[in-house]
Backbone bond lengths (Angstrom), bond angles and torsions (degrees), N, CA, C in turn:
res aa  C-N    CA-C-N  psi(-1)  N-CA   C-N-CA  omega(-1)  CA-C   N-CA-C  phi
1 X - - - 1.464 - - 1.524 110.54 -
2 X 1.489 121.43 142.30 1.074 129.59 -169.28 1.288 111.32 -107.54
3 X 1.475 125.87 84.35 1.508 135.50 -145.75 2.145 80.41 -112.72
4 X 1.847 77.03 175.27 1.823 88.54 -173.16 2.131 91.83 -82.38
5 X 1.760 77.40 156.84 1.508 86.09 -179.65 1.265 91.99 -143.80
6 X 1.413 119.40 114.94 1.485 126.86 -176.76 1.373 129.24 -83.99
7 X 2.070 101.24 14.45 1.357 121.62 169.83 1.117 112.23 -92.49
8 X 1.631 114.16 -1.61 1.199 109.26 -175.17 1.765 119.85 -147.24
9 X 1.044 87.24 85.45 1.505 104.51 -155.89 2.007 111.46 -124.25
10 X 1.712 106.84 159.75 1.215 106.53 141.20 1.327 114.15 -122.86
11 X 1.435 108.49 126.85 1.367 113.11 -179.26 2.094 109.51 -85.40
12 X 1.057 129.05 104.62 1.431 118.77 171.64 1.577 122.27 -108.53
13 X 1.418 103.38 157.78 1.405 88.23 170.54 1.886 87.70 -156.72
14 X 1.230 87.06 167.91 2.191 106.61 -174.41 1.601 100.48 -124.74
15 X 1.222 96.38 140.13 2.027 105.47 158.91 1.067 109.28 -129.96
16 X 1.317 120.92 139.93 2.087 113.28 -139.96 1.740 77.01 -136.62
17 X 1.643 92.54 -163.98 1.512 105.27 -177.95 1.318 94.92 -112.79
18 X 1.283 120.83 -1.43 1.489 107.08 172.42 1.595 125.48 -156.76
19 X 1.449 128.92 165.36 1.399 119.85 -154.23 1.728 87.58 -105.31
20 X 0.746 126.23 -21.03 1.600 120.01 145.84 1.492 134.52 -55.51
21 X 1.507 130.55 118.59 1.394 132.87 -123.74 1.615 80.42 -103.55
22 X 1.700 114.44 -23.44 1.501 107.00 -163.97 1.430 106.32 -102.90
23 X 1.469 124.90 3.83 1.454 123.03 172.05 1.529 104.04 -113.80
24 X 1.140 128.51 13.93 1.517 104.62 -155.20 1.488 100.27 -104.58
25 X 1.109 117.66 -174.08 1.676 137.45 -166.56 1.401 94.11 -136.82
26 X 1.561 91.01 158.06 1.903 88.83 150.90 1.414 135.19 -119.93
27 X 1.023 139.81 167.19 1.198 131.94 -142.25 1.591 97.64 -143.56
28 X 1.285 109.86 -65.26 1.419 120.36 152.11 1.343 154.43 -116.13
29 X 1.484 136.41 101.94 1.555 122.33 -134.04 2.619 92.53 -121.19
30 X 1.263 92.65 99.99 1.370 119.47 172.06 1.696 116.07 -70.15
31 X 1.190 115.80 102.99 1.419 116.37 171.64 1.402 118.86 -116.29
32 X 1.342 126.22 122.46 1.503 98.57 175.17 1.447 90.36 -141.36
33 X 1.211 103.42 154.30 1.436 127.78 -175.50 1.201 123.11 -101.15
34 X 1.579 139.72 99.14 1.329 123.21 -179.61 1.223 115.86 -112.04
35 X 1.501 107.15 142.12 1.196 118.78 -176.93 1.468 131.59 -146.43
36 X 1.077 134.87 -166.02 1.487 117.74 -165.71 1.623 113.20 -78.02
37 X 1.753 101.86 -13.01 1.418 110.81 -175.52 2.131 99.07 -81.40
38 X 1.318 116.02 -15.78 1.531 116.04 -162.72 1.611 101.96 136.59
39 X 1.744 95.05 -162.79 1.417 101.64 173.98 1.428 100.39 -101.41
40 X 1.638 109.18 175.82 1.085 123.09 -161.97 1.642 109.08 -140.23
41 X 1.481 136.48 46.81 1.683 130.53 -140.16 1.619 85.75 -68.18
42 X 1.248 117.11 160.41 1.370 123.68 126.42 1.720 102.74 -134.15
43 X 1.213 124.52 148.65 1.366 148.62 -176.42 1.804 100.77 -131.43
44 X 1.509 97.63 136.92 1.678 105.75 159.85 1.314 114.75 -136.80
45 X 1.145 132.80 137.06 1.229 137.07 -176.10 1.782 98.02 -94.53
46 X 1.268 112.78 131.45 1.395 130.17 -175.53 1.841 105.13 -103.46
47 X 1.238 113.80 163.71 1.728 129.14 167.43 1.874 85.11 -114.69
48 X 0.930 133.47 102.25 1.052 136.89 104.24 1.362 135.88 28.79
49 X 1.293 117.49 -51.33 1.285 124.85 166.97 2.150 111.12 87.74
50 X 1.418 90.56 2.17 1.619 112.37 -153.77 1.967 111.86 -144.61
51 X 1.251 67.63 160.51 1.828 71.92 174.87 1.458 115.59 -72.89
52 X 1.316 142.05 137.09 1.120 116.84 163.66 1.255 120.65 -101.58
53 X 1.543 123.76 139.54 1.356 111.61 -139.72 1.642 101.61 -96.07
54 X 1.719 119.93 -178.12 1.643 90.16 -152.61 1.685 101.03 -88.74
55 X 1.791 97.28 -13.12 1.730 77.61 -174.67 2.173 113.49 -81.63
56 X 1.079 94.26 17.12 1.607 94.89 176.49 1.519 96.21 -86.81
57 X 1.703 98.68 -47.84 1.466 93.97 -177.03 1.243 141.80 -35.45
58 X 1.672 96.57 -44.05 1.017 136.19 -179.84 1.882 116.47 -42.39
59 X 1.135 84.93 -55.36 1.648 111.96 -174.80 1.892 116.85 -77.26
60 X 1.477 96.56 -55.94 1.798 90.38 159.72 1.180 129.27 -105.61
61 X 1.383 119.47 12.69 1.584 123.99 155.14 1.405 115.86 97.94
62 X 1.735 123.05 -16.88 1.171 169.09 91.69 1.721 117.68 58.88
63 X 1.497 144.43 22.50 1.407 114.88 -160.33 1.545 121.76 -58.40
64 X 1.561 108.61 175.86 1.455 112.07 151.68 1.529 117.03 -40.25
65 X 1.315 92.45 -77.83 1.649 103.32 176.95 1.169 143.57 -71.26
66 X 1.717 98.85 11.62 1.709 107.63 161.25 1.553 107.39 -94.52
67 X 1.739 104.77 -39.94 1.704 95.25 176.09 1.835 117.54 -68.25
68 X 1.486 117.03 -24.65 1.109 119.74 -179.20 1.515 110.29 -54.74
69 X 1.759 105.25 -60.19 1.909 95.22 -179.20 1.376 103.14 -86.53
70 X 1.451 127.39 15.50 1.833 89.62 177.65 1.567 89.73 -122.07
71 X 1.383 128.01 -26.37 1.623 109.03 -143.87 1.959 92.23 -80.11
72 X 1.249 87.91 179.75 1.389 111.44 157.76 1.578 127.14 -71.88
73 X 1.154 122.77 155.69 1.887 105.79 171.99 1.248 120.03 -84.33
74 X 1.269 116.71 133.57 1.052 122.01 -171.26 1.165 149.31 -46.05
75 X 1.610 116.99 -18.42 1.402 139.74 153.38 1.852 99.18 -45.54
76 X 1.228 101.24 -79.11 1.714 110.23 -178.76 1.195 95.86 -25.19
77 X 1.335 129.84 -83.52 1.648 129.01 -147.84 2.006 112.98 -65.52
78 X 1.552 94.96 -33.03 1.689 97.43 154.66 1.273 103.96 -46.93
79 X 1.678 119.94 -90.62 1.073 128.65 -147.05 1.789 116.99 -63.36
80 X 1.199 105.36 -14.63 1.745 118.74 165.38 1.812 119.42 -82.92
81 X 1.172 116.96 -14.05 1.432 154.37 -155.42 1.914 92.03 -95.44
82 X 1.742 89.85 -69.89 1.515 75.46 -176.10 1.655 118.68 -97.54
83 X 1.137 118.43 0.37 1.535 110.20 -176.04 1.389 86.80 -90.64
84 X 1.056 151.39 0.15 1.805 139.19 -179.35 1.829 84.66 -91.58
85 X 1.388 125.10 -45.35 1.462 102.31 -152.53 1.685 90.20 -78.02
86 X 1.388 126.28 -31.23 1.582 132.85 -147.71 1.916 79.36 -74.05
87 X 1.058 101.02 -54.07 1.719 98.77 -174.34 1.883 123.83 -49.23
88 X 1.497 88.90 -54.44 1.798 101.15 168.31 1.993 99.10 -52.88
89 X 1.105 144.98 -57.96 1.040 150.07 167.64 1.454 99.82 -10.50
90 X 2.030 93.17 -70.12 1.830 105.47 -149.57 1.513 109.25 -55.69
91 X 1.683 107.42 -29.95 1.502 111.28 -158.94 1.394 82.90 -102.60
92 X 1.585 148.81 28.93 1.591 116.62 144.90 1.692 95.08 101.85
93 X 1.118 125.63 44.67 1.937 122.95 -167.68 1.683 75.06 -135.53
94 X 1.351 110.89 138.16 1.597 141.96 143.14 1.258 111.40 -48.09
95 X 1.328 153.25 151.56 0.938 135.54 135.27 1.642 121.77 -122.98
96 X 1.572 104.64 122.06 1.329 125.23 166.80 1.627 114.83 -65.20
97 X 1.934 86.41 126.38 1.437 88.38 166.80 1.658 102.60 -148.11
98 X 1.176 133.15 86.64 1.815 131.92 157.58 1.268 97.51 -24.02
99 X 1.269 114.48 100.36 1.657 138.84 138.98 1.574 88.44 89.95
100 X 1.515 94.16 71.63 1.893 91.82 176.07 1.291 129.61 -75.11
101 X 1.632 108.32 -5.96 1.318 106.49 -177.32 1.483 102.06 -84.42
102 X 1.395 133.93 -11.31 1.254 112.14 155.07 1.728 136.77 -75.08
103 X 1.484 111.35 -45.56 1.444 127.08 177.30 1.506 103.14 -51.84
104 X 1.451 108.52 -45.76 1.714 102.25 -174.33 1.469 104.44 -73.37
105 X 0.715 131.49 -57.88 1.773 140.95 171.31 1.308 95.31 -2.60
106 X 1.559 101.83 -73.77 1.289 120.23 -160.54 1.648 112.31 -32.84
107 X 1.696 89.17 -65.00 2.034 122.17 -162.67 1.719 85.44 -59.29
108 X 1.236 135.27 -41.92 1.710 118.03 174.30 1.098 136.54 -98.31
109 X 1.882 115.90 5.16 1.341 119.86 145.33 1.661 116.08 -74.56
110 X 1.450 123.06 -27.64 1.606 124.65 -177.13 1.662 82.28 -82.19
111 X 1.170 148.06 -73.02 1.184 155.93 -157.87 1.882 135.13 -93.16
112 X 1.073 102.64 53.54 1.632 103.10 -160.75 1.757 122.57 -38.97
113 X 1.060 98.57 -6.94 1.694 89.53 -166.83 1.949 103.61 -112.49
114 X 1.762 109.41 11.55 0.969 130.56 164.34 1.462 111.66 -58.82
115 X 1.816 121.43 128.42 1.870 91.50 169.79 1.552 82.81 -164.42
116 X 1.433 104.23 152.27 1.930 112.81 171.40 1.466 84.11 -44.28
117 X 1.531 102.31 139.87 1.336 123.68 140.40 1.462 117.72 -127.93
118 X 1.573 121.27 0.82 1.443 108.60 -157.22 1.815 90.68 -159.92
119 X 0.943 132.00 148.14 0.792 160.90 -174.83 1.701 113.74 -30.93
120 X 1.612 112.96 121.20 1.512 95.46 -173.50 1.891 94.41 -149.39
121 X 1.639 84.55 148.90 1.945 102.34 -161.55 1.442 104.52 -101.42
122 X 1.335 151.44 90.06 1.066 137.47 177.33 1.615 119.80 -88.69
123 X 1.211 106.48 102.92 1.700 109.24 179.16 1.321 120.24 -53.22
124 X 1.196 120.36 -42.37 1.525 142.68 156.64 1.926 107.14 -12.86
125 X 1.832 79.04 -88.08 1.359 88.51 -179.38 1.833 131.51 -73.87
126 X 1.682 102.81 -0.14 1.536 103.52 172.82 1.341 93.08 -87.44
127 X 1.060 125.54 -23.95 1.649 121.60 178.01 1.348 123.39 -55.49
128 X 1.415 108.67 -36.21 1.348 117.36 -151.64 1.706 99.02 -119.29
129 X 1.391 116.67 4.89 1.351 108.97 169.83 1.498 111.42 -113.27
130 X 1.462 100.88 -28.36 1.655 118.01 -166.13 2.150 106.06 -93.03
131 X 1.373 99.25 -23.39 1.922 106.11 154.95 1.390 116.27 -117.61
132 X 1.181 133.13 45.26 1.388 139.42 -142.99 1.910 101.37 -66.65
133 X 1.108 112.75 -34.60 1.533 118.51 173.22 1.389 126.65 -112.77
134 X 1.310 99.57 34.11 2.005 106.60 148.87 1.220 114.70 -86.80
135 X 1.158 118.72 132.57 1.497 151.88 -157.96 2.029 94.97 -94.86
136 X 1.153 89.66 135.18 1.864 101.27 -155.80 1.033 129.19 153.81
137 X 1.499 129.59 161.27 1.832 119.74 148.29 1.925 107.77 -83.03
138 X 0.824 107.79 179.99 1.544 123.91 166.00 1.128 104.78 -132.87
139 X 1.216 151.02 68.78 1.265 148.99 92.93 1.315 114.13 -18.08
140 X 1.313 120.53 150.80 1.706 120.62 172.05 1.406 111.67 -78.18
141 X 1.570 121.17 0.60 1.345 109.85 172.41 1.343 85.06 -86.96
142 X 1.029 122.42 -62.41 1.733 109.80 -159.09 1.411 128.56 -55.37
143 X 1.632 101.33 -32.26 1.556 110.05 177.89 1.800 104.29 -66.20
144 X 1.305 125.91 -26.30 1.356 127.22 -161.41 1.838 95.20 -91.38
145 X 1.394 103.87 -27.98 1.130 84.72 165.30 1.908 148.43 -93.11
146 X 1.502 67.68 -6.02 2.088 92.31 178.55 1.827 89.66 -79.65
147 X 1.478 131.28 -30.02 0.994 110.44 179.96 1.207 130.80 -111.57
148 X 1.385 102.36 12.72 1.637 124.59 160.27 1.453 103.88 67.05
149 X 1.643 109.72 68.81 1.264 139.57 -153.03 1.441 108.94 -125.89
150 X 1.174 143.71 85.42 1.497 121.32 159.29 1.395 142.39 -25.34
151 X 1.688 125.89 110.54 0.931 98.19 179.56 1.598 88.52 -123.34
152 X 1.250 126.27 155.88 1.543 128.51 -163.18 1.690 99.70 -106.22
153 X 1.615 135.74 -34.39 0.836 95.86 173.87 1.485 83.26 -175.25
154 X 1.846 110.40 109.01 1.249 131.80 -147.69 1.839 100.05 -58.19
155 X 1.421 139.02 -168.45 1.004 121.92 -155.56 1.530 158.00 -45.30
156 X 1.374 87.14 63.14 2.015 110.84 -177.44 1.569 90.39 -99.89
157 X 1.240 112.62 123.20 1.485 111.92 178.88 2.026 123.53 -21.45
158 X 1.622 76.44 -69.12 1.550 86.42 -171.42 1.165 108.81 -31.65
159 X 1.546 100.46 -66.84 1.428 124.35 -154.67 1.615 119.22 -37.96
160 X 1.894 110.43 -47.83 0.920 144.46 158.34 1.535 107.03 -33.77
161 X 1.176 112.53 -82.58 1.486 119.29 172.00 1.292 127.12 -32.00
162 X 1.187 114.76 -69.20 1.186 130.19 164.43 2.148 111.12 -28.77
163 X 1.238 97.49 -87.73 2.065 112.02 155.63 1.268 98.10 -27.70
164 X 1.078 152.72 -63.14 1.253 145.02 -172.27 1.374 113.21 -47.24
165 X 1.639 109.81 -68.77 1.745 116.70 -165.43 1.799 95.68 -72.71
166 X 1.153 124.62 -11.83 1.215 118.68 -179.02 2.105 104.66 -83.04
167 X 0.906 122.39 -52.17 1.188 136.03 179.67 1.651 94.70 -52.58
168 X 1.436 123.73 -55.53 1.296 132.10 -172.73 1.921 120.07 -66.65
169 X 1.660 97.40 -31.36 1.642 87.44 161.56 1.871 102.11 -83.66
170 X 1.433 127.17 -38.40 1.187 112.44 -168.06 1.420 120.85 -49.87
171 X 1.534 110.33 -21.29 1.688 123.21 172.24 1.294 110.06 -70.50
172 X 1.254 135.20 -59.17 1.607 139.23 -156.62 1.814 82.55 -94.96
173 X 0.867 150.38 -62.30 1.286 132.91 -163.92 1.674 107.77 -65.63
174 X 1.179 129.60 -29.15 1.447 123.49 -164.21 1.640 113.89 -137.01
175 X 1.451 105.46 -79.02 1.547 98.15 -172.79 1.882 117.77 -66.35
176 X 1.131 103.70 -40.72 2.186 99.35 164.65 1.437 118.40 -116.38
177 X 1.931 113.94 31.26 1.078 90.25 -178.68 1.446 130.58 -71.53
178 X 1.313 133.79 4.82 1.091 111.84 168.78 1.606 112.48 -97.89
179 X 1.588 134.84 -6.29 1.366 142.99 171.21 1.986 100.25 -47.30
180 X 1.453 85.29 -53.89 1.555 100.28 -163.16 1.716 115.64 -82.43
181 X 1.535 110.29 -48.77 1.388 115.90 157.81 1.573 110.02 -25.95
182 X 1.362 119.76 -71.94 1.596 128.96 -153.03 1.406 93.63 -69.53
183 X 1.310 138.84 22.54 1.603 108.91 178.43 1.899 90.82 -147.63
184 X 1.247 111.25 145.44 1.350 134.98 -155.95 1.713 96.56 -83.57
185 X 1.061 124.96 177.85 1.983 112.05 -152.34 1.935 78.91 -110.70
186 X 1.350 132.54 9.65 0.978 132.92 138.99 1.271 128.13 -40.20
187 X 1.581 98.21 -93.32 1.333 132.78 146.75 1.837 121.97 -15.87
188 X 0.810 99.10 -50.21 1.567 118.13 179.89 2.013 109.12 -69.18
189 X 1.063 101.09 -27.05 1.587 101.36 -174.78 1.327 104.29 -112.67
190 X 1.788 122.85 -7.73 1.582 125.40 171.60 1.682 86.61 -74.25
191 X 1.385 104.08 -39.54 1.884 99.80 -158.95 1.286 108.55 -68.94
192 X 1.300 128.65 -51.02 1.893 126.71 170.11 1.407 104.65 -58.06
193 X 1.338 144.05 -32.61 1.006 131.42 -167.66 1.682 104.97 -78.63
194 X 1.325 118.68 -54.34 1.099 110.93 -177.86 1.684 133.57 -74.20
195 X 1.445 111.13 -32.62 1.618 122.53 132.48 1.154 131.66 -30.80
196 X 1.900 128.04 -44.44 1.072 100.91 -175.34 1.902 109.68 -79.49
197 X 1.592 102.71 -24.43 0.761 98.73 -145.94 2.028 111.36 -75.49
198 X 1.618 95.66 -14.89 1.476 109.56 168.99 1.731 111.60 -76.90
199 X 1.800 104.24 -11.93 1.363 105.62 177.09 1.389 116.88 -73.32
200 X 1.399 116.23 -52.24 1.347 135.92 164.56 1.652 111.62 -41.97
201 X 1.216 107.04 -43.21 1.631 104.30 -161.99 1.906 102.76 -93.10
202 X 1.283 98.66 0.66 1.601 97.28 172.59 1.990 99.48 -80.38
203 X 1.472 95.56 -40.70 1.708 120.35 -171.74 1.459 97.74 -53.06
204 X 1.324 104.10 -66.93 1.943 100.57 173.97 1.271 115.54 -34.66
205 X 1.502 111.54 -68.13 1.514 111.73 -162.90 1.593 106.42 -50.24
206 X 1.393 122.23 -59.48 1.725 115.47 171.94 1.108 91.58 -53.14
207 X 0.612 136.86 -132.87 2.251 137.29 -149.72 1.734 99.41 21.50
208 X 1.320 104.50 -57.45 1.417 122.35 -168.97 1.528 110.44 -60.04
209 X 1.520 106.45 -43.29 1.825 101.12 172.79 1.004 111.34 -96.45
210 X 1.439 130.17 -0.61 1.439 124.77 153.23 1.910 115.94 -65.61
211 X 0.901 131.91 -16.16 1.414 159.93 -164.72 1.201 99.31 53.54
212 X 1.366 124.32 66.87 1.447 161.09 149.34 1.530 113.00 -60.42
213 X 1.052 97.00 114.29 1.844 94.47 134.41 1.658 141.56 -33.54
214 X 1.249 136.26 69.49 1.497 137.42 161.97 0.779 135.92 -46.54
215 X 1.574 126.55 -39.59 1.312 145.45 177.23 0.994 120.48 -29.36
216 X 1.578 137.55 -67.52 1.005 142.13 152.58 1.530 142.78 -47.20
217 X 1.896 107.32 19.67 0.923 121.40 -168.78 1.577 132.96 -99.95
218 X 1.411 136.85 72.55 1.131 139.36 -79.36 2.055 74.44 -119.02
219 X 1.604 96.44 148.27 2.105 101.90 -164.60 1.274 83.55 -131.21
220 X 1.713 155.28 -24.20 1.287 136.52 -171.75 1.897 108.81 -103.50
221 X 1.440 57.33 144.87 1.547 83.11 176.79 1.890 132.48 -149.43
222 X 1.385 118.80 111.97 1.447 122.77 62.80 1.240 94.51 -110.43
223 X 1.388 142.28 4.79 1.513 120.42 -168.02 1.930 100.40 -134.45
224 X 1.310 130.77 147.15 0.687 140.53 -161.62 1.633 100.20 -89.76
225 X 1.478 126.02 149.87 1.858 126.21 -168.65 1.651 69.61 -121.43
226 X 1.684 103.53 136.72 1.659 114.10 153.55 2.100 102.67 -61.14
């Protein structure tokens, strides 16, 4: 059986211009590769093509006018973005993504003909189905810290990335490794998919007797349906 192996992974992560999966850009696109030799980061800083607005700034540290003269254009860092993950795929790599239904969102609103083909680990959502009633946020600072996780320096791509695949072996190696062990990397992406999406739809219904707003209450996963 071809179960997840968190030695062998790409861990990625994006810092966009926006917390909306269907407007955003990227700003910063985090890849790192782990493997039996170590990790492997590569990071690119993108232009955007856009303003970046100040509360993004805010959050990855990020200006207009630092991505304007330094990054790359933004097509490039798309199109380098996804042939690194489509490739990790070809040769047999997992790919990690903390809260993938946003990052992927992203890569197939800039890119339409982008789509899972290969196997993807969301720490996020093994977190949040497999401890479903710990009291908290899940943020990746917080999750890294309930699992006594390093993270070096909360949303800077790498850094992110990096905290991620670390949080993601600490799951399959220790706190669910046998939940996650026993099921084939098949199996493993029927199980987040269909979890989150009964997770989410428990979330609606409270929203709903709260006389909440639902609407905006997002059930797919790894990729988000308008």
């Amino acid at each position: 059986m071809n179960s997840f192996d968190p030695t062998k992974v790409l861990s990625f992560d994006l810092e966009t211009t926006s917390a909306n999966p269907f407007e955003a850009r990227i700003v910063t696109s985090a890849l790192v590769r782990i493997d039996a030799q170590g990790a492997h980061p590569t990071e690119l800083l993108a232009d955007p093509g856009v303003e970046i607005p100040e509360a993004a700034a805010k959050v990855h540290g990020i200006s207009t006018e630092y991505a304007r003269e330094h990054g790359k254009p933004h097509a490039e860092v798309l199109a380098h973005t996804i042939d690194a993950i489509r490739q990790a795929w070809d040769q047999g790599y997992c790919l990690v993504v903390y809260n993938a239904a946003y990052d992927l969102t992203v890569l197939n609103q800039l890119e339409p003909s982008f789509y899972v083909t290969g196997p993807v680990y969301d720490p996020f959502v093994m977190d949040k189905v497999l401890d479903p009633y710990r009291k908290g946020k899940r943020t990746l600072s917080d999750v890294c810290e309930h699992y006594h996780v390093k993270i070096d320096n909360a949303h800077e791509a790498t850094s992110d990335a990096l905290a991620a695949a670390r949080v993601a072996w600490k799951q399959a190696k220790q706190v669910f490794a046998e939940e996650i062990g026993s099921k084939s990397l098949d199996q493993l992406m029927e199980f987040q998919a269909v979890q989150y999406f009964e997770s989410q739809q428990r979330f609606a219904e409270y929203l709903k007797q709260q006389g909440k707003d639902a609407s905006t209450v997002n059930t797919s996963w790894p990729m988000q349906s308008r």
